[in-house]
C-alpha positions in Angstrom: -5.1 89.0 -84.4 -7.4 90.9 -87.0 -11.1 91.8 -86.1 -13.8 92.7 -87.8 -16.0 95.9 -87.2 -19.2 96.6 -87.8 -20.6 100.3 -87.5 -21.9 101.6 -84.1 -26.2 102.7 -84.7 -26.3 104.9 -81.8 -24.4 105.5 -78.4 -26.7 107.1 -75.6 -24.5 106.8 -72.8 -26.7 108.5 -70.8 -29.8 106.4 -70.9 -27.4 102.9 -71.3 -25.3 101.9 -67.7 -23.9 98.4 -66.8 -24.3 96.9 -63.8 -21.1 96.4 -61.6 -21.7 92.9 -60.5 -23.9 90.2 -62.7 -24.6 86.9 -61.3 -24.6 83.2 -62.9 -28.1 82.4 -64.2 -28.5 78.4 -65.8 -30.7 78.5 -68.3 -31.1 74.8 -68.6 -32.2 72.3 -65.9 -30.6 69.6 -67.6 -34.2 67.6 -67.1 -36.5 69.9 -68.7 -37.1 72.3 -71.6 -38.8 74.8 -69.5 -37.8 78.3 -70.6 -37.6 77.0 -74.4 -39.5 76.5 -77.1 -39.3 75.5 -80.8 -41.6 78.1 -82.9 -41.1 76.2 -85.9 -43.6 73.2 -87.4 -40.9 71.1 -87.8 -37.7 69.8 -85.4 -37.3 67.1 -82.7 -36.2 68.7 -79.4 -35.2 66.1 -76.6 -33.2 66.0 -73.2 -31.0 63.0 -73.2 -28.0 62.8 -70.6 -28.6 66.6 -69.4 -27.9 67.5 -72.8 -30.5 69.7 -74.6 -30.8 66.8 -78.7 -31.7 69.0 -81.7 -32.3 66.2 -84.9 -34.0 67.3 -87.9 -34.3 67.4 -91.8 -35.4 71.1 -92.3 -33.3 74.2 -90.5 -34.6 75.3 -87.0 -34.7 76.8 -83.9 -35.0 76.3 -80.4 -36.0 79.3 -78.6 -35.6 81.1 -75.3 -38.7 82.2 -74.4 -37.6 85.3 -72.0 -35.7 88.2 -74.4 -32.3 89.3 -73.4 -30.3 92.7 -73.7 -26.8 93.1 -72.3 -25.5 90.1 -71.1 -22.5 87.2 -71.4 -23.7 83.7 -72.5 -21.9 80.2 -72.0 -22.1 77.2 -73.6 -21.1 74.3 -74.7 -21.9 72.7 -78.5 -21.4 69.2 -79.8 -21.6 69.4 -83.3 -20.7 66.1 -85.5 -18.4 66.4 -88.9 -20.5 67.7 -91.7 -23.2 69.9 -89.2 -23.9 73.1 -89.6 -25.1 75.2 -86.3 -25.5 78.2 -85.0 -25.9 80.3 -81.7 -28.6 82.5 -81.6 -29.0 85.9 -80.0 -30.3 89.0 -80.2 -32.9 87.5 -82.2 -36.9 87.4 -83.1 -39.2 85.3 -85.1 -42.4 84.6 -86.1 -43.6 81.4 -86.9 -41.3 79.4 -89.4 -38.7 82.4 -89.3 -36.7 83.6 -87.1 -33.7 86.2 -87.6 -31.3 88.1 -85.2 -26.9 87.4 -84.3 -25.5 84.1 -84.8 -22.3 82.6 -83.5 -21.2 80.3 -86.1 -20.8 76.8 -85.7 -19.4 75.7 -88.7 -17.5 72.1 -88.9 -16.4 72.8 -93.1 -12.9 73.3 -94.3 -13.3 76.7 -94.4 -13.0 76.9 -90.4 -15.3 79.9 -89.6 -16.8 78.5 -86.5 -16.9 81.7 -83.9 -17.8 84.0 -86.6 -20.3 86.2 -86.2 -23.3 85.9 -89.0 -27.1 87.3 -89.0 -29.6 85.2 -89.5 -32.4 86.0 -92.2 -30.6 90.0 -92.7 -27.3 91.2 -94.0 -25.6 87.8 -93.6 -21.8 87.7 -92.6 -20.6 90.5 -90.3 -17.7 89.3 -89.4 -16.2 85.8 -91.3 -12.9 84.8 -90.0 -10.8 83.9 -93.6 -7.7 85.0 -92.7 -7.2 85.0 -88.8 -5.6 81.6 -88.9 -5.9 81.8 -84.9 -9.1 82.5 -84.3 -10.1 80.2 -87.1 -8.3 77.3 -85.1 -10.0 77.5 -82.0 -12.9 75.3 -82.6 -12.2 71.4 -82.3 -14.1 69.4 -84.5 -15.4 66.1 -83.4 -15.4 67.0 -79.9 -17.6 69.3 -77.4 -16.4 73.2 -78.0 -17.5 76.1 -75.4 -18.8 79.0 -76.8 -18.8 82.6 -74.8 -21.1 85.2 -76.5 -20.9 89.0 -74.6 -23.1 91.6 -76.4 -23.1 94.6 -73.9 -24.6 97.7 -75.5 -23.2 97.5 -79.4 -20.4 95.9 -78.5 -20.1 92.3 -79.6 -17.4 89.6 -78.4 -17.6 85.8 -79.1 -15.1 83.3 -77.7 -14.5 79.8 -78.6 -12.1 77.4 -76.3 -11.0 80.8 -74.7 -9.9 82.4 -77.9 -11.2 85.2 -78.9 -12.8 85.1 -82.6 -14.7 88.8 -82.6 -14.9 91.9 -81.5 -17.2 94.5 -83.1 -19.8 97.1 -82.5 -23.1 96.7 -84.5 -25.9 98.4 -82.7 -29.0 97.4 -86.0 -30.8 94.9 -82.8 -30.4 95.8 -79.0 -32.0 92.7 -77.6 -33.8 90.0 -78.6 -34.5 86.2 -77.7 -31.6 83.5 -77.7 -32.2 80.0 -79.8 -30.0 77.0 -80.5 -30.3 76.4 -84.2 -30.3 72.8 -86.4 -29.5 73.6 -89.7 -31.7 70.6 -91.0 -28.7 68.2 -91.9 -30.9 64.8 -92.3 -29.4 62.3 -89.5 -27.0 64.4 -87.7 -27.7 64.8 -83.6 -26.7 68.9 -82.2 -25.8 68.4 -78.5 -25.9 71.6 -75.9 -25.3 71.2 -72.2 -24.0 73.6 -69.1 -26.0 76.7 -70.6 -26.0 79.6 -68.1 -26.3 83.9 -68.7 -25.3 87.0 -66.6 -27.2 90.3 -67.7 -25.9 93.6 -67.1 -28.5 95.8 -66.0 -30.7 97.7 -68.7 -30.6 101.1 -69.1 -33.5 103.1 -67.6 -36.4 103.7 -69.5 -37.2 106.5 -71.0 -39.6 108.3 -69.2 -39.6 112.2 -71.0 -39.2 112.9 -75.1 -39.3 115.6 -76.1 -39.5 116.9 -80.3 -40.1 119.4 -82.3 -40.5 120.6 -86.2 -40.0 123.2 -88.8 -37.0 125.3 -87.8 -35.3 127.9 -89.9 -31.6 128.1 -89.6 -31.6 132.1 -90.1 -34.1 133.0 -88.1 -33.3 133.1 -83.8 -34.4 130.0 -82.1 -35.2 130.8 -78.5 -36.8 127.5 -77.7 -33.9 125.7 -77.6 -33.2 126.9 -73.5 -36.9 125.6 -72.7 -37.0 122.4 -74.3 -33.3 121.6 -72.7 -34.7 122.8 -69.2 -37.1 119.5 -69.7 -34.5 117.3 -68.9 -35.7 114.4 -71.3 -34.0 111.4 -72.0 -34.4 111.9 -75.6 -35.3 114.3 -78.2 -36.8 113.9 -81.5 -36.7 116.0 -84.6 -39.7 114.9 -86.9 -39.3 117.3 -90.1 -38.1 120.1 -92.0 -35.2 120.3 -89.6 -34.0 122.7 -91.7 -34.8 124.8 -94.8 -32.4 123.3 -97.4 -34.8 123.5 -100.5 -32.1 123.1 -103.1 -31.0 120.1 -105.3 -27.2 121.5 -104.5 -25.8 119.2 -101.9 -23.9 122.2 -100.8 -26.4 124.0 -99.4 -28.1 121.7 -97.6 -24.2 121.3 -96.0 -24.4 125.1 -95.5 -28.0 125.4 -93.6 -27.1 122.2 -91.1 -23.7 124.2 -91.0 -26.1 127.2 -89.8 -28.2 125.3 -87.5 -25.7 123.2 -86.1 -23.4 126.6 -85.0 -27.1 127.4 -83.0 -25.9 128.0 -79.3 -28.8 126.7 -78.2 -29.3 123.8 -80.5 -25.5 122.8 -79.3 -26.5 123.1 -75.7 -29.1 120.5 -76.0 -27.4 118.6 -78.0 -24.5 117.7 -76.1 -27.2 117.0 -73.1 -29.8 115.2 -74.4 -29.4 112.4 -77.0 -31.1 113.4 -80.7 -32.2 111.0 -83.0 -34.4 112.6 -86.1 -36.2 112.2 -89.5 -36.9 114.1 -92.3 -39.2 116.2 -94.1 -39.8 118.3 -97.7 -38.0 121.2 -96.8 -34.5 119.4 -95.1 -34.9 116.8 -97.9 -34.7 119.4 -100.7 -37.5 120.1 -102.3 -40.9 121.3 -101.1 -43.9 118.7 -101.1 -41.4 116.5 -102.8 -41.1 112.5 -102.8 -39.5 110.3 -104.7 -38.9 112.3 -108.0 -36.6 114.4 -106.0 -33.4 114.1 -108.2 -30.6 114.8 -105.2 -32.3 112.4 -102.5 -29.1 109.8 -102.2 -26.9 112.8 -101.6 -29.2 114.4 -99.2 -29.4 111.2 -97.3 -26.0 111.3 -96.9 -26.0 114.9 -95.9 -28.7 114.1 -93.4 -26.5 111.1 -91.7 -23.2 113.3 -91.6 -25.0 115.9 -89.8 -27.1 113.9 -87.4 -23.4 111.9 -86.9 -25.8 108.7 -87.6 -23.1 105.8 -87.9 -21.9 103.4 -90.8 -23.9 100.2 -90.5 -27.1 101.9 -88.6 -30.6 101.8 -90.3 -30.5 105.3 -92.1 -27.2 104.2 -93.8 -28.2 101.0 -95.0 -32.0 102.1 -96.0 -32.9 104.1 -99.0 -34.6 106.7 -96.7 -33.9 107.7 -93.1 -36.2 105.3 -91.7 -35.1 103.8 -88.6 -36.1 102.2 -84.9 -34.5 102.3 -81.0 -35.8 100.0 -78.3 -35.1 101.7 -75.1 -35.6 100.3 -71.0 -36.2 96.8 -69.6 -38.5 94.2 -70.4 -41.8 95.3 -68.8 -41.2 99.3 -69.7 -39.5 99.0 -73.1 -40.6 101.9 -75.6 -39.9 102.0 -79.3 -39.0 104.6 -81.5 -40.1 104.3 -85.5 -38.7 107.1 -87.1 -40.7 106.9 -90.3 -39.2 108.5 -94.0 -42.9 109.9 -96.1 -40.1 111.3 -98.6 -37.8 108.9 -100.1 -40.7 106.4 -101.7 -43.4 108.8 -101.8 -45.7 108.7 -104.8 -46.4 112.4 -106.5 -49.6 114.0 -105.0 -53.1 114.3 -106.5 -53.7 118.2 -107.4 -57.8 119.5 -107.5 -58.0 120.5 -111.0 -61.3 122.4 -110.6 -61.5 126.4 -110.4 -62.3 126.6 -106.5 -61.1 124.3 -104.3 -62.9 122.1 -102.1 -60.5 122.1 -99.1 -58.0 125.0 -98.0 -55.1 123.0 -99.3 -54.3 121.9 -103.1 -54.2 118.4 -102.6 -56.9 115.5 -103.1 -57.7 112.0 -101.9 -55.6 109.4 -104.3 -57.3 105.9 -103.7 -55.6 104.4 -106.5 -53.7 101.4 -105.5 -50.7 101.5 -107.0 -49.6 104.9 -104.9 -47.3 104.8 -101.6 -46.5 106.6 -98.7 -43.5 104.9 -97.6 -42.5 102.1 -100.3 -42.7 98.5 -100.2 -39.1 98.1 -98.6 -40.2 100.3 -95.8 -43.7 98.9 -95.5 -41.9 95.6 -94.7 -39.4 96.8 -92.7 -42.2 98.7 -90.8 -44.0 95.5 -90.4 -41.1 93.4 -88.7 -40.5 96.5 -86.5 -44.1 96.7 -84.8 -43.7 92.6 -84.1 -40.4 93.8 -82.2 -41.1 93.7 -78.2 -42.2 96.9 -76.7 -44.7 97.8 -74.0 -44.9 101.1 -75.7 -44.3 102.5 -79.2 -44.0 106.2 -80.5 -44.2 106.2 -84.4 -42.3 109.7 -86.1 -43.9 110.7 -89.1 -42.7 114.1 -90.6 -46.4 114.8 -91.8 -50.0 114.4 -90.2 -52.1 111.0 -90.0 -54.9 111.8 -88.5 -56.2 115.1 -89.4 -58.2 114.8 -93.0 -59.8 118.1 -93.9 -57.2 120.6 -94.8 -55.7 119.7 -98.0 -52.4 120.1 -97.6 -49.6 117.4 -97.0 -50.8 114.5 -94.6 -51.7 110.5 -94.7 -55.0 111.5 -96.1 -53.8 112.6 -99.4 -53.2 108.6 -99.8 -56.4 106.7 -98.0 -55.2 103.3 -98.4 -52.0 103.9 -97.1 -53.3 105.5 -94.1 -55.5 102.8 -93.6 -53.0 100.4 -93.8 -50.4 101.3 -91.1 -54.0 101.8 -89.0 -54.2 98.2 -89.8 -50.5 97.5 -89.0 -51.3 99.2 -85.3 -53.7 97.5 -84.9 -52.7 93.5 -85.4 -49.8 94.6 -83.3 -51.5 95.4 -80.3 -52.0 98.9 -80.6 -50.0 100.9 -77.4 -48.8 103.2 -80.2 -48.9 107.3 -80.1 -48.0 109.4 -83.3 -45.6 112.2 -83.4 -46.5 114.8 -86.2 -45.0 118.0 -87.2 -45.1 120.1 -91.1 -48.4 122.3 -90.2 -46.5 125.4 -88.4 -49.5 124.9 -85.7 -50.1 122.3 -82.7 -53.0 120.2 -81.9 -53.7 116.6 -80.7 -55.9 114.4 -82.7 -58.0 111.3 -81.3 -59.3 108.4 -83.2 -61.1 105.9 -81.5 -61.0 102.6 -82.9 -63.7 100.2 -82.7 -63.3 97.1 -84.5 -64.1 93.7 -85.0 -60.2 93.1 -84.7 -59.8 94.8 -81.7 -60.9 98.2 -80.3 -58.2 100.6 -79.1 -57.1 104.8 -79.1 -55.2 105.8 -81.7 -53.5 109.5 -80.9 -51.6 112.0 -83.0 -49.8 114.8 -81.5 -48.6 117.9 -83.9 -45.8 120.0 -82.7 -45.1 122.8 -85.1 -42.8 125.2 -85.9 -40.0 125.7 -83.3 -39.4 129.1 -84.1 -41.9 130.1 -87.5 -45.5 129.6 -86.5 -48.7 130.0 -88.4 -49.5 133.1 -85.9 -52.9 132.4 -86.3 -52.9 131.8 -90.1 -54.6 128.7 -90.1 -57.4 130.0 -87.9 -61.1 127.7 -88.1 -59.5 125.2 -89.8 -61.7 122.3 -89.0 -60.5 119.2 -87.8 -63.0 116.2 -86.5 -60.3 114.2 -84.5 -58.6 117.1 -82.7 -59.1 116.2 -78.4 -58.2 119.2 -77.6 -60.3 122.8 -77.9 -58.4 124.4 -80.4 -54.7 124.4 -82.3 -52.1 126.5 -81.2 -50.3 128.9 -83.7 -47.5 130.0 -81.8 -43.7 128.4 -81.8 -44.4 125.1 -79.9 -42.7 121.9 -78.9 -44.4 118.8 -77.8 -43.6 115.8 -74.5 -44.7 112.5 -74.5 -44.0 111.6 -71.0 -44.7 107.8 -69.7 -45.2 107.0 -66.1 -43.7 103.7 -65.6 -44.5 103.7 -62.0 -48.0 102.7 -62.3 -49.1 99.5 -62.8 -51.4 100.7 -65.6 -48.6 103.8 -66.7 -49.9 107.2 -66.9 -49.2 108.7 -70.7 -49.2 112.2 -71.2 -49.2 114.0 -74.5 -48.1 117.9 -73.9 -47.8 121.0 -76.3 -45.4 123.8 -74.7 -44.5 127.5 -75.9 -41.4 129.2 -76.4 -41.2 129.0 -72.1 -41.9 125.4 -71.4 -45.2 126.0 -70.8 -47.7 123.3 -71.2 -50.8 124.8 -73.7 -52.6 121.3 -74.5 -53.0 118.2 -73.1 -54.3 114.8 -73.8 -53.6 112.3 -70.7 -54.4 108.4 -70.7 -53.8 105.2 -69.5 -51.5 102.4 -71.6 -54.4 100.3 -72.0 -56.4 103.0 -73.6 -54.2 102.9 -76.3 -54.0 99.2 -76.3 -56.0 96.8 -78.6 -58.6 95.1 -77.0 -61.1 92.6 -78.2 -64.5 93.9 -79.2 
């Protein structure tokens, strides 16, 4: 029989492993809803004859409330002639919405039932016109049993025992599971005999490492001591390389130069990379969204980076993308931010003598934009995603506002906004900085009506062309730590998950693994508390 595939985001076999033996978990009492809930203002949820009764005149779900990763689901769906359903997984909401997988459950001629659809996103993954077996394994009129496996980014659904897909999509990595009424007035959706086995979660990550700035011709020692750390992930935040050109070509030539790096391939085939962009790798310097060649730098980026068909950076307009990695209860989320692709065209001082060291003044008009609508959005859904812990990527500084060059300050409002976005998510977010050729660590405390919390913003910069000392008394209010360092740098964030409260360290090391600066603190520090 035919399948459909859907593009792989990201394989990190070393921080995903599957448990040998999973167990048999029922997930309904067949008295009770406990373990369920219905997030939506609208829907009548009932247990009648052990059987969990969805009735209803507007589309809803009914929601798990515990989140799920890898794992094989049962169950089995009445569904009357004329209803529409769905299976649910993978997925999260908010009040009134909800969006993740669905297994269809679809009782129309066309016959897709076991399909695989996503809810509130991209739609159809994988419809089933054409597989003539797969499309008669549902039974209509009668009770159907529905097995769902998503281990890692694989995908399988089974309906009666047949097998209807068999993909890899990797865009969501867990999520909660919900039984869905599609709001057909007068029609009853029946569900009994629900039960799960999970497959263990991979470990959480407890080391990243990252970096910025590195050119391609120049020797790059610092690969040896940032491997010798032993992470479980590294991050490259900006200006990867130094492309500079609007000639796809030689963008394709200077990854070509760094990706022949010994050490760069020695890392790289020990420790999973995942990466975004700045000026220099996206082709023009302090450029945004005029930049003429950005689609086909994109494209360079994803080819070099080996970023898969169907993952965030493919689909986006801009790299921007996000990785939930460990269990519930030490989950950490990776935003890899794009301050390129949308960005509005800076504000020059147009006096004789500059005010600050760098060109570049406050813009508080409203209509300019760091990231773009799209990726504001997206940027919102992704901080309502669960994570005990979030580190937020952005190519340039946030917090730092008195040099002049490239950072969030050259757009006030926007900076203020994503504080803001921090914020009403609960905080527990650090962010990784790089562009300056120096290091440092910058503090804001928050203290807010909303909710009082630490905001930190760690600059690593430049893995092998530092300032030397070039940006020497430059002032900055928020830095934590006693001075920058000029020298060739990479920065840890390293998260001990073995404390109730976990430790969180923020570390700047030279070109031997050294530690230079250092900001430690607790999770709740960094968490939004009321005022």
């Amino acid at each position: 029989m035919k399948f459909g595939w859907i593009a792989v985001i990201i394989s990190l076999a070393s921080v995903s492993q599957v448990s040998a033996k999973p167990v048999w978990n029922s997930l309904f009492d067949g008295k009770t809803l406990e373990g369920w809930s219905n997030p939506f203002e609208w829907g009548e949820v009932s247990v009648e004859q052990n059987e969990i009764v969805l009735r209803g005149d507007r589309k809803y779900f009914l929601v798990s409330d515990a989140v799920y990763k890898d794992f094989e689901l049962e169950t089995e769906v009445f569904v009357p002639k004329g209803g529409n359903s769905g299976i649910q997984f993978r997925c999260h909401y908010r009040k009134n919405r909800l969006w993740g997988y669905q297994a269809e459950v679809d009782t129309s001629d066309r016959r897709w039932a076991g399909g695989l659809y996503e809810e509130g996103r991209r739609g159809w993954l994988v419809p089933l016109e054409g597989q003539e077996e797969a499309q008669g394994a549902f039974r209509n009129g009668q009770w159907n049993t529905y097995r769902i496996k998503a281990v890692r980014n694989q995908i399988e659904i089974w309906v009666n025992g047949i097998q209807t897909v068999k993909t890899t999509d990797g865009v969501t990595a867990q999520g909660h599971l919900a039984l869905q009424h599609h709001g057909e007035k007068g029609l009853e959706y029946r569900f009994r005999n629900i039960r799960i086995k999970q497959y263990a979660f991979p470990k959480p990550l407890s080391l990243v490492t990252f970096g910025s700035c590195c050119k391609q011709g120049k020797t790059q020692p610092i690969w040896s001591a940032i491997t010798a750390q032993g992470s479980d992930l590294f991050l490259m935040i900006g200006d990867n390389i130094y492309g500079d050109s609007e000639d796809v070509a030689v963008l394709k030539e200077k990854y070509g130069m760094l990706g022949a790096e010994p050490g760069f391939q020695t890392l790289r085939m020990q420790t999973p990379v995942l990466a975004t962009w700045d000026d220099h790798d996206y082709g023009i310097n302090d450029g945004g969204a005029e930049f003429v060649s950005k689609v086909e730098s994109q494209k360079a980026f994803n080819d070099f980076f080996e970023v898969p068909e169907g993952a965030g950076s493919r689909i986006h307009q801009g790299v921007y993308d996000s990785h939930v990695f460990g269990p519930t209860g030490k989950r950490t989320q990776i935003i890899l931010l794009d301050t390129r692709f949308h960005r509005s065209p800076l504000k020059k001082w147009e006096g004789e003598k500059r005010p600050l060291t760098g060109p570049y003044v406050e813009d508080e008009s409203p209509e300019v934009t760091m990231l773009g609508e799209k990726q504001w959005a997206w940027l919102e859904e992704q901080l309502q995603v669960p994570a005990e812990f979030r580190i937020i990527a952005s190519s340039i500084q946030f917090l730092p506002a008195e040099h002049g060059w490239e950072y969030w300050q050259n757009f006030p409002r926007e900076r203020q906004r994503l504080i803001d976005l921090i914020q009403v998510s609960g905080g527990k977010s650090v962010i990784l900085s790089g562009d300056r050729h120096l290091a440092e660590i910058s503090l804001l405390p928050i203290r807010a009506e909303e909710g009082s919390f630490d905001l930190y913003d760690i600059t690593s910069s430049s893995l092998n062309s530092p300032s030397g000392g070039g940006n020497a008394g430059e002032s900055n209010r928020y830095r934590s730590v006693p001075d920058h360092y000029p020298e060739v740098n990479f920065g840890s964030v390293e998260i001990d998950w073995k404390r109730r409260n976990p430790l969180i360290s923020l570390s700047i090391h030279d070109v031997n693994g050294n530690v230079v600066l250092e900001n430690k603190f607790r999770l709740t520090d960094i968490s939004t508390k009321p005022k």
